[in-house]
N, C-alpha and C positions, 0 to 999 in steps of 0.2 A: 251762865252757870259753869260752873270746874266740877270736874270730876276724878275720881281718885284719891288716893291716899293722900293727904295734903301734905306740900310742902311747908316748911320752916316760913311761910309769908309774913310773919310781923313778930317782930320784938317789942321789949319794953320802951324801949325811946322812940320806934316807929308808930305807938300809941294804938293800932289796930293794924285791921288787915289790909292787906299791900294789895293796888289793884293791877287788873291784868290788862294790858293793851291787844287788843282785836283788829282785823283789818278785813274782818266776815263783809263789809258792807264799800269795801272796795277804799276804806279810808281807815286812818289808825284813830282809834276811839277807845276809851273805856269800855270794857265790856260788860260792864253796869249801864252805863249810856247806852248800849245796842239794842234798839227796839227789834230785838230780830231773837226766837228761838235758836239758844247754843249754847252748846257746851264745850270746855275750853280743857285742856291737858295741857300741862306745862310740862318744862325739861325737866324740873326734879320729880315731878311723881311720874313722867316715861321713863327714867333711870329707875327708881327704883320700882316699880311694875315691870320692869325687863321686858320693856319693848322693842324688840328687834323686827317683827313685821308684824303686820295691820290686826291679826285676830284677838291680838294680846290688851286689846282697846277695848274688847266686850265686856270686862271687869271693871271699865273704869266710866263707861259711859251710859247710863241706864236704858237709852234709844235705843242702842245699836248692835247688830245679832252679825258678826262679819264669821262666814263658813269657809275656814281652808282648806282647798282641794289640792290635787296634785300639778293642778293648772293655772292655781289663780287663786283671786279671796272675792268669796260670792256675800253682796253687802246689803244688807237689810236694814232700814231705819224705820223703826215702828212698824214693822210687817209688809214696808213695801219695798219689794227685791226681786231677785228672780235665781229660780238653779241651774243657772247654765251658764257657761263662758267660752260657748263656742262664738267663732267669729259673725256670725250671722244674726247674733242680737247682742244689743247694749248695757248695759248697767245701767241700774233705775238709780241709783247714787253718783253725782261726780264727784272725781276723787281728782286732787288737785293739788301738783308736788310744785311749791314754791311759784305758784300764780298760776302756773301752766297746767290745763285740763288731759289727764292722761287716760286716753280715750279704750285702753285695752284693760281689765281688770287682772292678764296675767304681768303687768307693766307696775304694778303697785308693792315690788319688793325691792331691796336692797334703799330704804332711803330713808328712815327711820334712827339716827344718827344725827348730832352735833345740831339738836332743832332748838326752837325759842318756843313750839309750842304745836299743838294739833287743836283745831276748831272743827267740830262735828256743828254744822246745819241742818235743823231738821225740819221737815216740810219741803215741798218745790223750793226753787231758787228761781225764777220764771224770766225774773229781767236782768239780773247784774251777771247769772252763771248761766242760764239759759238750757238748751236742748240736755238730756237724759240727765236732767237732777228732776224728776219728782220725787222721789223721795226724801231728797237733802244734798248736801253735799261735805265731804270731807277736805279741807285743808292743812297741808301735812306743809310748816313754814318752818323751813332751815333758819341756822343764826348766819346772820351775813359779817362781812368783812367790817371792823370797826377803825376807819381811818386814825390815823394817828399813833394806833396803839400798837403794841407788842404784848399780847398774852394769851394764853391758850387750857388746855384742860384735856384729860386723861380720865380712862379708868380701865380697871381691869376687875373680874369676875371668876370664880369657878366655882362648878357647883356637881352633884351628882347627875347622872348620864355624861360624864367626863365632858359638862358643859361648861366653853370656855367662851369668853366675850371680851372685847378692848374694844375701847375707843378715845379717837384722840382728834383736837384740834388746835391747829397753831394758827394764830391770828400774826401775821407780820405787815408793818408798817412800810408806806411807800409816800414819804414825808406826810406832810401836814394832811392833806388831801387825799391820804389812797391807802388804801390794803388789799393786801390777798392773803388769804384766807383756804386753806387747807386741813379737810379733815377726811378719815377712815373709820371705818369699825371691822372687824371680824367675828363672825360668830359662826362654832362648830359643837354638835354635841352627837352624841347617839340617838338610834333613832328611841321611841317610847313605846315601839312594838316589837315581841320577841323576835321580828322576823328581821329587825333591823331596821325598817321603817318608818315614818312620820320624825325622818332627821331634820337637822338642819345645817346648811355648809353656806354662807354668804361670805362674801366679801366684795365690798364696797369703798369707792372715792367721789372725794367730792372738790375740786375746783374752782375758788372764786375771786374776782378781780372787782374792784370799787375800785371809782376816782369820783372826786368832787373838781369837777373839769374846768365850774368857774361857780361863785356862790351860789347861780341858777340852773347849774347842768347837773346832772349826776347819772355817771353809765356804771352799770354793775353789769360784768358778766358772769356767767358759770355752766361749767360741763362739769358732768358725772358720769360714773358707770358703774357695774353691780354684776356680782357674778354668783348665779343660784346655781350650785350642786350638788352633790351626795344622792339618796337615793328617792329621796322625796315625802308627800303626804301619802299614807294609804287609808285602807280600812282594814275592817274585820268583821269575820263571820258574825250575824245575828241568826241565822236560823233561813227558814223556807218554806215556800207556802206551796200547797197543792190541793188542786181543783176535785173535790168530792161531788159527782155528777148526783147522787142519790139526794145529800143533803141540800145540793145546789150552792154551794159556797165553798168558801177557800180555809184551810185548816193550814195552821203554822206549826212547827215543831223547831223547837228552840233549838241551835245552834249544840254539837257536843264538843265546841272548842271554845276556850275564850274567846270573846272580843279582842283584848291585848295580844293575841298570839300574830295578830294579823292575816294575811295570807298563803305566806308560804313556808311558813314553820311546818315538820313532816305533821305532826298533829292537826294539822288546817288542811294540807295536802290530804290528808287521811279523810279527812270528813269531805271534801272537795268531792270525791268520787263515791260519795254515796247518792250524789244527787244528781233526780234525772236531769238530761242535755235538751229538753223543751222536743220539739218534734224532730228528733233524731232517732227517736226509741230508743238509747242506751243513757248510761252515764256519763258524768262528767271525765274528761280526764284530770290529772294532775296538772296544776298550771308552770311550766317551762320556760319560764321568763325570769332577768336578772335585770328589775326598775331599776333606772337611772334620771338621773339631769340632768342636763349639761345648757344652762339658758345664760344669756348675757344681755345687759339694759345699759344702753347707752342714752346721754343726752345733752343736751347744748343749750342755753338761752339768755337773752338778754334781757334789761330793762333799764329803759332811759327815762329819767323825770326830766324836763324843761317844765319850769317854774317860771311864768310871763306875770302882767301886771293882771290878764284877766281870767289866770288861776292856772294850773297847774298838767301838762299834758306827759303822759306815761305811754311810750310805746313797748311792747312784748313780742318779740320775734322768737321761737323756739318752735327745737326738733329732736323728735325722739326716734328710737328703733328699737326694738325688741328683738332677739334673735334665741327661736328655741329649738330645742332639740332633747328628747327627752323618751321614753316609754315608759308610761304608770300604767300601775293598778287598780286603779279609781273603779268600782262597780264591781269586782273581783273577776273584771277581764283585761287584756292586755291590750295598749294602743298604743303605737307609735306615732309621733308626732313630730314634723318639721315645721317649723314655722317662721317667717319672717314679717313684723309690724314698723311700719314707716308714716310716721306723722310730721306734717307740718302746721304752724301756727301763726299767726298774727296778730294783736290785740292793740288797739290803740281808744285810747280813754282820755277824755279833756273835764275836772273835776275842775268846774267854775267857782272864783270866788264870790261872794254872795255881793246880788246886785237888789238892793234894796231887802227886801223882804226875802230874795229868794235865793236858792243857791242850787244845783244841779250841777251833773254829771251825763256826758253824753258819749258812746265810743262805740267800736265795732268790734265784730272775732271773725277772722276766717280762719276754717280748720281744713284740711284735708289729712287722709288715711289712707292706708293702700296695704292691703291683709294677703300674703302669698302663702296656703297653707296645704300639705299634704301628709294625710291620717291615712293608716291602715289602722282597723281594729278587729278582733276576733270575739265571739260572746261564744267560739266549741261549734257551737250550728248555725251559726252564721257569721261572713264575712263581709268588711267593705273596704275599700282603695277608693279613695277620692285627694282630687285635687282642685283647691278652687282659691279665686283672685274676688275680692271684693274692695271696692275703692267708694269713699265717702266724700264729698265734699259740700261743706257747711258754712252759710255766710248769716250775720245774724248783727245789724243794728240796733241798738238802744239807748235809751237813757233815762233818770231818775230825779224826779225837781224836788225838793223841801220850800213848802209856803211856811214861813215863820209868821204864824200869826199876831201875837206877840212874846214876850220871854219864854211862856213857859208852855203855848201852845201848837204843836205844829202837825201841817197834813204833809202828805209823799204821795206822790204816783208816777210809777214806773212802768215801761211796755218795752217790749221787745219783738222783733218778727224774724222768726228761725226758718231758712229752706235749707233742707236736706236733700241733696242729690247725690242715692245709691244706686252701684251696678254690681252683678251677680253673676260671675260667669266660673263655671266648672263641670267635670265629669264625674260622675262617680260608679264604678264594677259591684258589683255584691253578689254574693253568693250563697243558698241555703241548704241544707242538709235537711232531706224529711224523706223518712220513714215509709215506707209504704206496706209492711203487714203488719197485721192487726192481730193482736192474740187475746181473745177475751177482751176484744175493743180496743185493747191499749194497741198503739203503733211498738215494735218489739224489733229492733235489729240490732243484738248487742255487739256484732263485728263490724258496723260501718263504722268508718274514719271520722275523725273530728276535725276543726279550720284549726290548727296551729298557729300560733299570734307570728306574724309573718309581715316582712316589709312590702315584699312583693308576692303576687299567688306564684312564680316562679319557685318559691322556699316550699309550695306547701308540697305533701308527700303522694301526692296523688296532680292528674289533669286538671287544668281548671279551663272550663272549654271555653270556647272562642266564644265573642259577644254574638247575640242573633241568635246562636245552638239550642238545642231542643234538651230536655234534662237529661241528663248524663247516667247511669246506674255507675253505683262505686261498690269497687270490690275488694276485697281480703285476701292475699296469699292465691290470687286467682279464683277467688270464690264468689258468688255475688250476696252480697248482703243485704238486698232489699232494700237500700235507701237510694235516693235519686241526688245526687249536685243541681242544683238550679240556678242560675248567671240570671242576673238583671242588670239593664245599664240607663244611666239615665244621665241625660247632660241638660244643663241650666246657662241661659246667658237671658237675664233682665234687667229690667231698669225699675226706678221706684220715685218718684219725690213727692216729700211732703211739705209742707209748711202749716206754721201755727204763728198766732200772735199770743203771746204771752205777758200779763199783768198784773202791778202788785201797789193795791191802795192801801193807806195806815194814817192813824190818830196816834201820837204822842202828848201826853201831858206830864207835865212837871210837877208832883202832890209836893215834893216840897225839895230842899236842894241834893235830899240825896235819894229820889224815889220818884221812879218813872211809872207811870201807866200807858200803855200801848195797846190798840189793836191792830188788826191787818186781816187782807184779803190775798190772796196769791196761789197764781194758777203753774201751773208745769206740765210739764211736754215730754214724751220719751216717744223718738221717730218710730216709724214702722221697717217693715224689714222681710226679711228670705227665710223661706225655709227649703230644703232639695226634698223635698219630701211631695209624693202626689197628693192634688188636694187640699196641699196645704203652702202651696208657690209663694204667698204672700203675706202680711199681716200690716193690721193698720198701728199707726199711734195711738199712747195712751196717754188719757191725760189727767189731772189733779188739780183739784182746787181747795187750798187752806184757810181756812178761818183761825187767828191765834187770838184772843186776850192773855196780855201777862203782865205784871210788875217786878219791878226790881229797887230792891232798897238795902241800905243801910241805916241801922240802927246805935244809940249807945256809943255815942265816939267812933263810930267806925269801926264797933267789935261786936256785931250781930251783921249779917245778909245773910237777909228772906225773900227767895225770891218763887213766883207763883208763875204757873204758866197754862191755861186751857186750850185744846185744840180740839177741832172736829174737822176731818177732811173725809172727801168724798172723792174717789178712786173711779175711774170709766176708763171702756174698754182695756182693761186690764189683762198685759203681756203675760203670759204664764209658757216654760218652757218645761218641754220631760220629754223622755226616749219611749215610743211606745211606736205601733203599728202605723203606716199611712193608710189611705185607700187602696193601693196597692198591695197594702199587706205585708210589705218592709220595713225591719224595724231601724227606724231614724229618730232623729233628736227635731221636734216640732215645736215651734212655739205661734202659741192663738191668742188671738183675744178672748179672755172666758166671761167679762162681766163688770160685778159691780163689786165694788167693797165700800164700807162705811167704817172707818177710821176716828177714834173719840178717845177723850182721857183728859189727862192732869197731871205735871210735874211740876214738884213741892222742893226746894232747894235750899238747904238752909249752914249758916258758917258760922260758929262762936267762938271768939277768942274769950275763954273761960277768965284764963288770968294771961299774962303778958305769954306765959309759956304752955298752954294749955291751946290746944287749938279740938275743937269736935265738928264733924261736918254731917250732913245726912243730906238723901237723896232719892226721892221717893218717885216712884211711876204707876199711876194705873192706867190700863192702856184696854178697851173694851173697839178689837176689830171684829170685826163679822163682812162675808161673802152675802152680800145681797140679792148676787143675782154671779152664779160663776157656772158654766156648762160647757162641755168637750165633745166632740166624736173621737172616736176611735173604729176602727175597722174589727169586724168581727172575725176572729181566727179559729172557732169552736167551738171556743167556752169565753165566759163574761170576761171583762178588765180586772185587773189586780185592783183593786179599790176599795175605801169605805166608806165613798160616796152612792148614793143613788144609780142605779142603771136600769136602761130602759131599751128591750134592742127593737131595733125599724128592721124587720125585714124585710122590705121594699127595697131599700139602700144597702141592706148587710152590713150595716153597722151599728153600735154600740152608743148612747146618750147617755153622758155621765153627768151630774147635778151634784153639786157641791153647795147649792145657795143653803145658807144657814149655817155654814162649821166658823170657826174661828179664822183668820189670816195667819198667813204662815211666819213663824217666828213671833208671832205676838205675845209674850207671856201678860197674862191681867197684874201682875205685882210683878217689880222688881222694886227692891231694895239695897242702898250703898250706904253703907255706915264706915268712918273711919274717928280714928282718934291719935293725936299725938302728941306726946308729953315732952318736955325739954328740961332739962338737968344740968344747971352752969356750975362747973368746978375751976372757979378761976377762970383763965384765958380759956379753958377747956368746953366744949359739953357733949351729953350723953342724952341720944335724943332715940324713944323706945315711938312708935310706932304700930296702927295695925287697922284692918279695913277686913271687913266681908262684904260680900254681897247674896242678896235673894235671889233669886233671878226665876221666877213661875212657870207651871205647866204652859207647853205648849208643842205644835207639830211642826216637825222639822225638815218633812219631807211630801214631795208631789202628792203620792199618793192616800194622803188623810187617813194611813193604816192605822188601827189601833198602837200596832209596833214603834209609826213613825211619831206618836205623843210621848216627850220625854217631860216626865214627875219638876216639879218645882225644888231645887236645890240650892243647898248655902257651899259657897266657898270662900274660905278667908286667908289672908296675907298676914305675917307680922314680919319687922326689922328692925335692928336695933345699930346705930351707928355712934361713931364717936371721933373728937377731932377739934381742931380749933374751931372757936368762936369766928375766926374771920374766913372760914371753911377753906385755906389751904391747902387743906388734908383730910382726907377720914376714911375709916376705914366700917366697913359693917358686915352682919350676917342676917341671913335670911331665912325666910320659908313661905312658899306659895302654895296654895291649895292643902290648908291644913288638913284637912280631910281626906284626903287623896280620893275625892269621888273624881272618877274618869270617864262624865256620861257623855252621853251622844249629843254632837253639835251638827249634824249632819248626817242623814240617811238617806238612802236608793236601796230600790230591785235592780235585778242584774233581771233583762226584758225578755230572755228565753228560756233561764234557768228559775225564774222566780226566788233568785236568792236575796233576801235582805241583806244589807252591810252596811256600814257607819263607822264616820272616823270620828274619832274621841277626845276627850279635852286632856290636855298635857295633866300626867300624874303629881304628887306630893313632889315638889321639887325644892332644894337648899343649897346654899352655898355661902359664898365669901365675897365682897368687892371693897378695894381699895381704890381713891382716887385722889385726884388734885388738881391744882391751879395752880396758874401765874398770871 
């Protein structure tokens, strides 16, 4: 399946629609031939949907729900995902830049540039891509170096938030046999909130060498790098909730500043300090912080084909680093962030030519990781300093046979066995600010001090006692204010490994030469992992198992595909991450196993080449997830959990049972909808090609806590463009508009965990501009 506004794929003398080459299954194929759930983006509809980084694919892929943070892109296929991207859990999606699995999710920018194409997988990947693809995976495949040739391609953009974009690649020749291949992009605009933030500042290269070393050899290399600045993603105020003990529930009061103001416009500062500071007894202060970015991705890798008589062997050696350095406002507090990501790789794969009836692929991946990170964060009344090292190493054999039964019918079965071996070693200081008189029950000290967002407790304006020390009273001007400092410290050094075998059985039949029927069975794995959190030290693997029926055909000469696709998957022990209380009563970032989900639906794909110049595409999803069985503790602090789930408290334990079984999965919407359509207009050598695409995209909840707040309304947003320029596309030049409607809803919501404030960052506004571009 393709998604997105269609490209120009077939003319009059091409007779119908132009197919697209896939390489989802470890081999270049049709991707009409691909018995495998995907959907495919090509390089003209990522140009003109102005894809510069990953979230900008939710418009164009009806699965996939990708939430950008100020840390990362948090990636959801069909509701299975997770909100977090702290280093201590993984990504239920692999995301995968030019064969190489890129194991961090803040590692997935700057690379979106000079591609042939993006393939979204949906369902586990269990044997060909293995460990943390249950939910799918992404393949983000650059155009490579084309021997022999000399040509290349440009473009340039500008649009309003003084958004400017380029990108260019030059293909040069190294004789018969060889190219390298050189491309960049740039992209800088303003930020989309009045505070200046939710910018964007990239700039990126990319490096590639091809030789065809003898007609059986062939080594490509490439490095790259990528540099994220400016001031980042944020949010904005949605409003706050507060604990009414009579009515026994949580009462919200809407936000008196825009969403769009963000956080630190004086109007958001303004509303900022009306709101209490959790148990400090006062308010908030103003937040005193100047976000920045400053992160850089580097990376390296090879790939050798040796092509023997008994079939074909691919080795993959690559390495990446990430290097960040940054303080967002993500959750409307301040964290500073150092981080260093160091990955190494190995992949080698031997695709056999087929011996009799059968034909198979057999190969290995060794990964290793090494995560150096230290975070200071401040939420006003509470502080934390941690510094910790986590290192991953992953070895995972498989392979996949096709029995050709005969022409037109064939079985697959694929297995794989993944061991993951993690270590966990760090410290982490924190500090809490509470209140100790009580005024008409409320705790009330409106002169004690607040945590100052601070690299080190050295910055903050008051002692921060020694680890061990007994709670501190903090004072004013020499006064004492009735609140106490309270130091906790906690250090972690463990170990973890898991292992899983993973497997993927399928029927293909041939109805006739241009119309496949398939089904399949296929399981997936996401390892287990760390939490610094007491009580909550560990967590197991989850796993996934898909059921797909689908067909895929061509109709009418080749100017009708319909293609059909059914899934039911069943989701266990199910990773769920949020910032909330441990048993200790410290608030941390935990992730548990909560349960069960039951995952079902239907996508309907369909292409018509009307008349030679008429192209209509549509794209339909209904998608029916539900929480089967999903439950949490939390540590009881006074009063219930911010929730709109179920709660039930054990006072034995002193703590809190939240139940979730029966809501929807997160990010699920039950409808989405992609319609496009594109007209072409030949004046002579010339033409005038008009353009344009919405999408539906359904109710659904976008955040941990299943608030009423966090269910955002089902909404349309649609694209048109209109381009023009030779027939043999040399040139052209177009204008645009995205998000005709200028709805700016919430793609992403949190409480801030002491202040109980909602916040949510927002989808880019009505945006226009200009792009001219070319070739040679």
């Amino acid at each position: 399946m393709t998604g997105g506004q269609p490209a120009p794929e077939a003319s009059a003398d091409e007779g119908g629609l132009q197919d697209i080459v896939v390489t989802a299954q470890r081999r270049a194929e049709n991707s009409q031939r691909a018995a495998v759930a995907i959907n495919v983006v090509d390089e003209a509809a990522l140009l003109k949907a102005g894809v510069t980084q990953a979230d900008r694919l939710n418009e164009l892929v009806p699965a996939l729900t990708i939430q950008p943070t100020s840390t990362g892109n948090l990636i959801f296929i069909r509701g299975v995902g997770n909100f977090t991207l702290t280093q201590n859990s993984d990504p239920a999606s692999a995301f995968n830049y030019d064969g190489v699995y890129v194991g961090r999710p803040t590692g997935t920018v700057g690379v979106f540039y000079d591609l042939q194409r993006v393939e979204v997988l949906k369902g586990p990947q269990g044997t060909l891509y293995g460990r943390n693809a249950t939910g799918g995976a992404i393949n983000v495949i650059p155009a490579q170096p084309q021997p022999g040739e000399f040509s290349g391609h440009g473009s340039l953009s500008y649009g309003n938030y003084d958004a400017l974009v380029a990108e260019a690649a030059v293909n040069l020749p190294m004789g018969d046999d060889g190219a390298f291949r050189i491309s960049g992009m740039r992209s800088k605009r303003d930020g989309y909130n009045r505070d200046g933030t939710s910018d964007e500042d990239i700039a990126a290269l990319r490096l590639q060498l091809k030789a065809n070393l003898t007609p059986d050899l062939t080594v490509r290399l490439s490095g790259d790098y990528a540099h994220l600045g400016g001031i980042g993603t944020s949010v904005g105020y949605d409003g706050s909730y507060a604990y009414n003990p009579f009515a026994r529930r949580y009462v919200f009061t809407p936000a008196s500043v825009p969403n769009s103001d963000g956080v630190l416009t004086p109007a958001a500062q303004a509303y900022r300090v009306t709101i209490n500071a959790g148990p400090t007894g006062r308010r908030l202060d103003q937040l005193a912080i100047a976000p920045y970015q400053d992160n850089s991705f580097f990376g390296a890798h090879g790939q050798i084909d040796w092509t023997t008589a008994l079939g074909t062997l691919s080795i993959i050696p690559a390495w990446r680093y990430n290097k960040l350095d940054y303080l967002a406002t993500s959750g409307a507090f301040g964290a500073f962030q150092r981080e260093t990501d160091e990955q190494y790789s190995l992949e080698a794969r031997f695709a056999g030519n087929r011996v009799g009836s059968v034909d198979y692929t057999i190969g290995a991946l060794y990964y290793h990781e090494a995560i150096g990170a230290k975070i200071s964060l401040s939420t006003s009344a509470a502080a934390a300093f941690s510094n910790a090292r986590y290192t991953t190493e992953s070895t995972a054999p498989f392979g996949r046979l096709t029995l050709h039964l005969n022409d037109r019918l064939r079985l697959i079965g694929g297995i794989r066995y993944t061991e993951d071996r993690k270590r966990f070693t760090g410290t982490t200081a924190s500090g809490t600010i509470v209140c100790q008189v009580r005024v008409a029950g409320v705790p009330t000290c409106p002169n004690a001090p607040l945590f100052p967002v601070a690299e080190t407790p050295a910055q903050f304006p008051f002692p921060f006692p020694a680890a061990g020390s007994p709670p501190v009273p903090l004072f004013a001007g020499g006064v004492p204010t009735g609140a106490l400092l309270i130091r906790a410290d906690r250090s972690d050094n463990q170990r973890l490994t898991n292992d899983r075998i993973t497997y993927r059985g399928a029927i293909e039949f041939d109805l006739a030469a241009q119309s496949l029927l398939y089904a399949s069975v296929e399981t997936g794995y996401r390892s287990g992992g760390f939490s610094a959190a007491t009580g909550f030290e560990t967590y197991e693997p989850e796993y996934i198992t898909a059921y797909t029926i689908g067909s895929k055909n061509r109709f009418f000469g080749n100017r009708l595909q319909f293609n059909l696709e059914g899934f039911w998957w069943e989701y266990r022990n199910q990773q769920v991450s949020s910032v909330r209380p441990d048993l200790s009563g410290r608030i941390t970032n935990i992730t548990q196993n909560v349960g069960q989900s039951r995952i079902r639906g239907v996508e309907v794909e369909a292409r018509v080449l009307v008349t030679p110049t008429t192209l209509i595409s549509a794209d339909v999803q209904y998608l029916d997830s539900r929480n089967t069985s999903f439950t949490y503790i939390t540590q009881n602090t006074g009063v219930p959990p911010l929730t709109g789930c179920a709660t039930t408290l054990d006072t034995a334990a002193n703590r809190y049972n939240v139940d979730c079984a029966g809501k929807p999965g997160f990010n699920s919407p039950e409808w989405t909808l992609n319609l496009a359509a594109q007209q072409t207009f030949h004046f002579g050598e010339f033409e005038l090609v008009a353009g344009a695409d919405t999408q539906y995209r359904g109710g659904r909840f976008i955040g941990f806590q299943y608030l009423p707040e966090q269910y955002e309304p089902g909404v349309w947003r649609s694209n048109a463009q209109l381009s023009f320029g030779p027939a043999n596309g040399r040139w052209s030049i177009a204008a645009f508009v995205r998000n005709i409607e200028n709805n700016r809803t919430p793609i992403f919501s949190s409480t801030q965990p002491i202040a109980n404030i909602l916040v949510s960052t927002r989808t880019a506004p009505r945006t226009y501009g200009a792009r001219i571009g070319f070739k040679f």
